[in-house]
C-alpha positions in Angstrom: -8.5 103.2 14.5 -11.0 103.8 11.3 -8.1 106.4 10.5 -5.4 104.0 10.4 -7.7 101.7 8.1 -8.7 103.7 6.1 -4.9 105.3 5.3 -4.0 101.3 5.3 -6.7 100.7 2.6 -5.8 103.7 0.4 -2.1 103.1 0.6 -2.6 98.8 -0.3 -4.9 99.6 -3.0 -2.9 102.1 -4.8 0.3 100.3 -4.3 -1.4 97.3 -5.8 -3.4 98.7 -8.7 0.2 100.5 -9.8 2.5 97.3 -9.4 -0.1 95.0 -11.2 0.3 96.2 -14.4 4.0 96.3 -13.9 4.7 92.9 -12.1 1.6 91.2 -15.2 3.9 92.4 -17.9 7.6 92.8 -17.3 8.5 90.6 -14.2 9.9 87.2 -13.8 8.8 84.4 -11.1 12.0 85.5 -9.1 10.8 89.5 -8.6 7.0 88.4 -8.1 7.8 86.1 -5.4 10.1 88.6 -3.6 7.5 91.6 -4.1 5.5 89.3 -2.2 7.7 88.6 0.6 8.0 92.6 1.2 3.9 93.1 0.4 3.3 90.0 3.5 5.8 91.7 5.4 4.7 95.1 5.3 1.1 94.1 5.7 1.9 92.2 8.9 3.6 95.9 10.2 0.4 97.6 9.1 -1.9 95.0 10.8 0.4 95.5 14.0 0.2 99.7 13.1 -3.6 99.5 13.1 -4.7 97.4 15.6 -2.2 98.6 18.0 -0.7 95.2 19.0 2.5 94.4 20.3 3.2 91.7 17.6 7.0 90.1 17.2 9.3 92.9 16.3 12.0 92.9 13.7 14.5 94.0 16.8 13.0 91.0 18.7 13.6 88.9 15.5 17.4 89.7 15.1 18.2 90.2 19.0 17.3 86.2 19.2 18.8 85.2 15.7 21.7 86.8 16.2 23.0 87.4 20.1 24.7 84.2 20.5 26.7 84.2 17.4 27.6 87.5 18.0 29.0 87.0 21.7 30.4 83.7 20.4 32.5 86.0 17.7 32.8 88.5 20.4 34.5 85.9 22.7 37.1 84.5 19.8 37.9 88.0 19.2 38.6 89.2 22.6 42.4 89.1 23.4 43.3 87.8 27.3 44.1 90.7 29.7 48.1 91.0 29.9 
């Protein structure tokens, strides 16, 4: 586990000394707030990577966003059997 925290630390802290100086200068409210979005994101992965939980997948996430519209357009496209 001090592995994966340890590659977690040094992969955060150069992502984020690198993007500072480029999301300080050239970047509007718009591109900070989604580089955030995909920074929480990713973190809440690594947190689930390191500490080996079985936190809410992504595949969990869209099966239960997305199953019943997708049978529901399943079932309008289906034709009757002739």
């Amino acid at each position: 586990m001090l592995e994966r925290v340890i590659v977690l630390v040094l992969v955060y802290g150069s992502m984020l000394l690198y993007d500072r100086m480029l999301l300080k200068n050239e970047s509007n409210k718009r591109e900070k707030s989604a580089y955030i979005f995909i920074l929480l994101v990713s973190f809440y992965m690594g947190i689930d990577y390191v500490a080996n939980l079985n936190f809410f997948g992504f595949f969990e996430l869209v099966d239960v966003l997305l199953t019943n519209p997708a049978r529901a357009i399943d079932k309008w496209l289906t034709m009757p059997p002739k």
